[in-house]
C-alpha positions as CSV (number, residue, x, y, z in Angstrom):
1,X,-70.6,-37.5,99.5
2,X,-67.8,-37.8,96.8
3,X,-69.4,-38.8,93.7
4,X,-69.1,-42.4,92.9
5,X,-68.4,-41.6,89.2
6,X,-65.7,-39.8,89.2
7,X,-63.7,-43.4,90.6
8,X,-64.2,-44.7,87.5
9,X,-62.3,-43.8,83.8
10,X,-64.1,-43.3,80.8
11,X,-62.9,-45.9,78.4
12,X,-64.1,-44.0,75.2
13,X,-62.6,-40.9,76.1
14,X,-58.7,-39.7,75.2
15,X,-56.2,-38.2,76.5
16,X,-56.4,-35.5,73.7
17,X,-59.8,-34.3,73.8
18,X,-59.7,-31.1,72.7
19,X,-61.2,-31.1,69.2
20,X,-64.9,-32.1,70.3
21,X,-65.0,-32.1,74.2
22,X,-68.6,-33.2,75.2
23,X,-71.1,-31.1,76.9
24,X,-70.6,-31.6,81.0
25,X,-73.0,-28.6,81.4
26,X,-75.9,-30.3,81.3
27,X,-75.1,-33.5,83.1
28,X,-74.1,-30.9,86.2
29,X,-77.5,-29.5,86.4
30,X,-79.0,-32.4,85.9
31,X,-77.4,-33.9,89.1
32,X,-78.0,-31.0,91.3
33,X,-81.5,-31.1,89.8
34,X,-81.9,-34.4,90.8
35,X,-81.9,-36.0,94.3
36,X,-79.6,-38.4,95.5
37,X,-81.0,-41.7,95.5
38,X,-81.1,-43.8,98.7
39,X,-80.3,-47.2,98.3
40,X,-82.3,-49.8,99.1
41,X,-81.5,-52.5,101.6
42,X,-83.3,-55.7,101.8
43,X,-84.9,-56.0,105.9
44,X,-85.3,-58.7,107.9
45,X,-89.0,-59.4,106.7
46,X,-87.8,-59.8,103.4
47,X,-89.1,-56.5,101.7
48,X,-86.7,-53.5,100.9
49,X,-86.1,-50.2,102.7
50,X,-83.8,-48.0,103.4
51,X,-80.4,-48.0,104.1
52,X,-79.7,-47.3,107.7
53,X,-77.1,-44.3,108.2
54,X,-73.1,-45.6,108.7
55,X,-73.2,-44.4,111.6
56,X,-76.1,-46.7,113.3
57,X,-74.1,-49.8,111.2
58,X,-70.7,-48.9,112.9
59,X,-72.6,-48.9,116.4
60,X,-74.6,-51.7,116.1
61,X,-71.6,-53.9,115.2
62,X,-69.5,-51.9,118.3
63,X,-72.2,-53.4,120.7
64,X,-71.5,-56.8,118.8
65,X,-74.6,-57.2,117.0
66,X,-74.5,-58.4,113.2
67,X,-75.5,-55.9,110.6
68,X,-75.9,-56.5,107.4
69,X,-72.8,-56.0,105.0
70,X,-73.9,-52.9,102.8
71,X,-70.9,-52.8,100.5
72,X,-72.1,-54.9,98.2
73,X,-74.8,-52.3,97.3
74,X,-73.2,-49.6,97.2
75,X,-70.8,-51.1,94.9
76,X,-74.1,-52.3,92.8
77,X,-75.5,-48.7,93.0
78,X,-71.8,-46.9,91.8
79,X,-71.5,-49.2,88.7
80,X,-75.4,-48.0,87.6
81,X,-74.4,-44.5,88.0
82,X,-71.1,-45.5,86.1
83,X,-73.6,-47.3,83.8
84,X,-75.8,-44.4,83.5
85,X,-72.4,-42.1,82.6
86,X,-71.2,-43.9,80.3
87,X,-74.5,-44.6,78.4
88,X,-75.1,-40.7,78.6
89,X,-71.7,-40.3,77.2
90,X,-71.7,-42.9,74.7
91,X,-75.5,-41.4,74.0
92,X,-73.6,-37.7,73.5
93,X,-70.5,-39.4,71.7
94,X,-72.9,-40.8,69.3
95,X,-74.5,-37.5,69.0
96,X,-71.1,-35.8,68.2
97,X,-70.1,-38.9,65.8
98,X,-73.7,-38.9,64.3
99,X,-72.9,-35.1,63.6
100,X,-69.3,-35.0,62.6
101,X,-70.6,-37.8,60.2
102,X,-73.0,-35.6,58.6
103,X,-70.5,-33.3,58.6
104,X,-68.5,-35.6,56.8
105,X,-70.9,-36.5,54.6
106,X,-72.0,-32.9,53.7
107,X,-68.3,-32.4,53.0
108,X,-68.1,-35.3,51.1
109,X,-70.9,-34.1,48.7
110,X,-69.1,-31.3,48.5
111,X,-65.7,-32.6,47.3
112,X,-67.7,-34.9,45.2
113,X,-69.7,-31.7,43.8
114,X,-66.2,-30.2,43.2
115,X,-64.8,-32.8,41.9
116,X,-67.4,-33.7,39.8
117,X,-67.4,-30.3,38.9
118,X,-63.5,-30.0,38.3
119,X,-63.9,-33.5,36.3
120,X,-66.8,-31.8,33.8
121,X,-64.1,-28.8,33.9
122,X,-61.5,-31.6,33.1
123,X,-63.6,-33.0,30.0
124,X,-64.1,-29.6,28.9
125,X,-60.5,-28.5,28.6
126,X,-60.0,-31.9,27.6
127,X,-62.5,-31.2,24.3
128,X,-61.0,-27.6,24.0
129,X,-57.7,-29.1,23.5
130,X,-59.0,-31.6,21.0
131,X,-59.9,-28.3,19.4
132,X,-56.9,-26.6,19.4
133,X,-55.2,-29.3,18.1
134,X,-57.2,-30.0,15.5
135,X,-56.7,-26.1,15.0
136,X,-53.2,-26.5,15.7
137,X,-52.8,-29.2,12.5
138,X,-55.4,-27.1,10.1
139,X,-52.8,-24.3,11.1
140,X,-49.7,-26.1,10.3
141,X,-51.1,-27.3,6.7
142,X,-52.0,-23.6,5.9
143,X,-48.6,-22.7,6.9
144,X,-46.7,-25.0,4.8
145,X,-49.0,-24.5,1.9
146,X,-48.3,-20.6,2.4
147,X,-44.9,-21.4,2.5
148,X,-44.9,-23.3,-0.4
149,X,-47.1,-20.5,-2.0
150,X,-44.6,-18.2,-0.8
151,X,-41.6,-20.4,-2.6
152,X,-43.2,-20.0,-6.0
153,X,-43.8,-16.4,-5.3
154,X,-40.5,-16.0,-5.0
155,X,-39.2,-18.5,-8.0
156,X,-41.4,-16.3,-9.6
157,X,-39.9,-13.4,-8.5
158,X,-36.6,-14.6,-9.1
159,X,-37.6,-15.6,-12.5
160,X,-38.9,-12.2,-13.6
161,X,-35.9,-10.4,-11.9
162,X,-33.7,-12.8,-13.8
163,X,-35.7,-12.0,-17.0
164,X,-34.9,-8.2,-16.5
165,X,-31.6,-8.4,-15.4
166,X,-31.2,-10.6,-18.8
167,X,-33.0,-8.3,-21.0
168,X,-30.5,-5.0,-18.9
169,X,-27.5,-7.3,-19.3
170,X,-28.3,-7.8,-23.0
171,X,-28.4,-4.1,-23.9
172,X,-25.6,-3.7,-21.9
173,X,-24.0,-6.4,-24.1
174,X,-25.4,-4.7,-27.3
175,X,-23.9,-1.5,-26.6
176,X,-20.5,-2.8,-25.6
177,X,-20.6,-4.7,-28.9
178,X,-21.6,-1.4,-30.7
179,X,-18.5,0.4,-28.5
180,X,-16.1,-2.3,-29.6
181,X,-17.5,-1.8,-33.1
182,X,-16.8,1.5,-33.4
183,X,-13.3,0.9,-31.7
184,X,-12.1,-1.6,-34.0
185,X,-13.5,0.2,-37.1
186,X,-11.2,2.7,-35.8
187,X,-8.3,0.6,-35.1
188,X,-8.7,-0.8,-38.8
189,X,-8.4,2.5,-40.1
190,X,-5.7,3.0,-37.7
191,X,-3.8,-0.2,-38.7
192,X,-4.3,1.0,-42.5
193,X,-2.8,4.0,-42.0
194,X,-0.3,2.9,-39.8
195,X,0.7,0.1,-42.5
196,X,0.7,3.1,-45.2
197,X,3.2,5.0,-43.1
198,X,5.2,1.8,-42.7
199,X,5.1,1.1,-46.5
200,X,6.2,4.7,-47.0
201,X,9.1,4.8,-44.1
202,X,10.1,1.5,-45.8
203,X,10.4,3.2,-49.0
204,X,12.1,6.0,-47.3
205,X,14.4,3.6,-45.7
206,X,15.2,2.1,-49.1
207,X,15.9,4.8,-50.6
208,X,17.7,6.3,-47.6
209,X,19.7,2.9,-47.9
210,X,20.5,3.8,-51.6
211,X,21.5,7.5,-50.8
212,X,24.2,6.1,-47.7
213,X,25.4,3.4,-50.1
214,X,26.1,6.1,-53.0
215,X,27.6,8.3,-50.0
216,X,29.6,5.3,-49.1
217,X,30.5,4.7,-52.7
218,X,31.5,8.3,-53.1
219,X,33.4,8.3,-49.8
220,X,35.2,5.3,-50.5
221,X,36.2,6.7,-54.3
222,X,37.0,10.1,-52.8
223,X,39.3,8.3,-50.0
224,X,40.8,6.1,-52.6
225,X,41.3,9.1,-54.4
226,X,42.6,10.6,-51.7
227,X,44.9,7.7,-50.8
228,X,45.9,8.2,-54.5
229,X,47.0,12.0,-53.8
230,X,48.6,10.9,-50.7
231,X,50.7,8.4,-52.6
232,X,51.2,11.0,-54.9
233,X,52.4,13.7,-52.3
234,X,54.7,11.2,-50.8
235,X,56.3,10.1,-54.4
236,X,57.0,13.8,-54.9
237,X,58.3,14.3,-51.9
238,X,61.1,11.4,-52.1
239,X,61.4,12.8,-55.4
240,X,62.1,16.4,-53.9
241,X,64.2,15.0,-51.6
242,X,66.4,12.2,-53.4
243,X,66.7,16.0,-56.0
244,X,68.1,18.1,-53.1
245,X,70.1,15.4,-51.9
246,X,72.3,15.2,-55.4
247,X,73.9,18.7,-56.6
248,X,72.8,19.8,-59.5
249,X,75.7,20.5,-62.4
250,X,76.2,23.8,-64.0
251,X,75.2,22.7,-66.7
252,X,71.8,20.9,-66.4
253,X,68.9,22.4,-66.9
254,X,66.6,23.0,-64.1
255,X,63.6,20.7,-64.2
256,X,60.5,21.4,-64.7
257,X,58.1,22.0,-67.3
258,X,59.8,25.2,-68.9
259,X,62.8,25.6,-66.8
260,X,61.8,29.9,-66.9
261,X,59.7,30.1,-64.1
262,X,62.2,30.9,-61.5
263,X,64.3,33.0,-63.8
264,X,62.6,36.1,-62.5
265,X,62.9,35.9,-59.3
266,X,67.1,35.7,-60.3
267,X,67.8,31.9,-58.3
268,X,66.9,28.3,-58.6
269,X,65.6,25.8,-56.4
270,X,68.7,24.6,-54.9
271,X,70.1,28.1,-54.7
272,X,68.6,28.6,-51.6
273,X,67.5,32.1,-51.8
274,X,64.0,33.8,-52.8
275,X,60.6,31.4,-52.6
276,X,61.0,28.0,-53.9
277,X,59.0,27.6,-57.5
278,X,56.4,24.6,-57.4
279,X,57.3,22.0,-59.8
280,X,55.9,18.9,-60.2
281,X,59.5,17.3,-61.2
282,X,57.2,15.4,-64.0
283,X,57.7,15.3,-67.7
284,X,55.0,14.5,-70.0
285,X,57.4,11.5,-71.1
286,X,58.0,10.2,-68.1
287,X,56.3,7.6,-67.1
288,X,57.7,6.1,-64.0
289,X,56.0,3.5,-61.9
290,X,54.9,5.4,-58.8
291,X,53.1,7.6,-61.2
292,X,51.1,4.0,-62.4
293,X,48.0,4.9,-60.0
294,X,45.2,2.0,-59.6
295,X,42.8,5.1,-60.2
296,X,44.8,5.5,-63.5
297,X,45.3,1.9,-64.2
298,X,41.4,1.8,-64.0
299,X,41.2,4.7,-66.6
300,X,39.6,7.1,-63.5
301,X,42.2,10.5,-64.6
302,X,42.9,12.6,-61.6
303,X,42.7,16.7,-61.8
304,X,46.9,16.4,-62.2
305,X,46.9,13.9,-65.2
306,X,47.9,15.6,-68.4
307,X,48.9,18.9,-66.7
């Protein structure tokens, strides 16, 4: 006999039961365990017995008598099994929900151990970071009180450098003072002597001065007297020449100072033969104008006056 159950869908089960499929184990051997019922059908006396077989139903209505209908019982009987199922399932479903609850509940407690945990961890990193930045600010103040610290150190620093390089660029100073000193001491004395030698090339000057103007003086009285001779020279030569162009007469004495001077040598000075006689063609009484020098005029005698 096909089992009545398996007509009839479970309502509470899924399509996708894989994650907690119940326990049909059990249920099996319980059914084979068990014998099948036998339904009960009321009788004709009014008090319940057992079905007849199909079989005896089917004939007795063949031969036309009336049998009771036994459809309606079965039908009765299938929907207690199906009861039955179903409350055995929803009994095991409420098992498996009673347990994954627990199990849900036991996780649960855990998250809430953990996360009470991880919130107690929370608070604490929470207080360790109050501390560090309190730590944090104590360690800025320090810091800009160091660097402050470190500021004067330096101005300080600075300031005693400073001092040194003052007191090194004083000496310096001193002996560049005491080196200039010494230098223009020396210049001074330099300068004196330098101004001595001036005042002494001056004097030298001035009395080189006086020696070129007495040179000039004598050169210009030598060349006057020398202009003077030249005058002289050329008066005596028109002289010589205005006596060689007239002839003498036989009987005229040959000028000159003594007139004997050529006699020896046996000719005159227009004879033309034997060395001419010098002769100054002047007489002491003559006193012609040529012979009127400025240098004689000026009472300055030449080495020919009064010869």
């Amino acid at each position: 006999m096909e089992n009545p159950a398996s007509q009839f869908e479970d309502p509470f089960r899924t399509r996708d039961s894989t994650a907690w499929p119940p326990d049909r184990s059990a249920e099996e051997e319980h059914r084979s365990t068990k014998p099948a019922a036998e339904p009960w059908w009321p009788s004709a006396e009014g008090s319940a017995g057992p079905s007849p077989p199909r079989s005896e139903l089917s004939n007795s209505g063949a031969n036309g008598n009336v049998a009771p209908r036994s459809q309606p019982a079965e039908h009765l009987l299938v929907l207690l099994q199906a009861e039955q199922v179903l409350a055995k399932r929803l009994r095991q479903d409420v098992a498996e929900w009673s347990q994954e609850l627990h199990r849900l509940e036991e996780a649960c407690r855990r998250e809430e151990k953990v996360a009470r945990r991880e919130q107690a961890e929370v608070q604490k990193l929470e207080t360790e970071r109050g501390h560090l930045m309190q730590q944090l600010d104590l360690s800025q103040r320090q810091l800009a009180e160091l660097r402050l610290e470190h500021r004067r150190h330096q101005e300080s620093a600075l300031l005693i450098s400073g001092a040194r390089k003052q007191q090194e660029e004083a000496f310096f100073l001193q002996r560049l003072q005491e080196e200039y000193s010494r230098d223009s001491e020396a210049m001074e004395v330099s300068l004196t002597k330098l101004e001595q030698a001036s005042f002494s090339m001056e004097g030298q000057g001035r009395a080189l001065q006086q020696a070129t103007q007495e040179v000039r003086e004598q050169a210009k009285a030598e060349q006057a007297r020398l202009d003077v001779e030249k005058r002289e020279l050329q008066a005596l030569q028109k002289a010589l020449l205005s006596l060689r162009s007239t002839p003498p007469s036989p009987s005229a004495p040959t000028p000159g100072f003594g007139g004997g001077w050529d006699s020896p040598f046996g000719s005159t000075p227009f004879s033309g033969v034997g060395p001419e006689a010098w002769s100054s063609g002047v007489s002491l009484v003559d006193d012609s104008p040529w012979r009127r020098s400025p240098a004689a005029a000026g009472g300055v005698g030449t080495f020919r006056d009064g010869v």
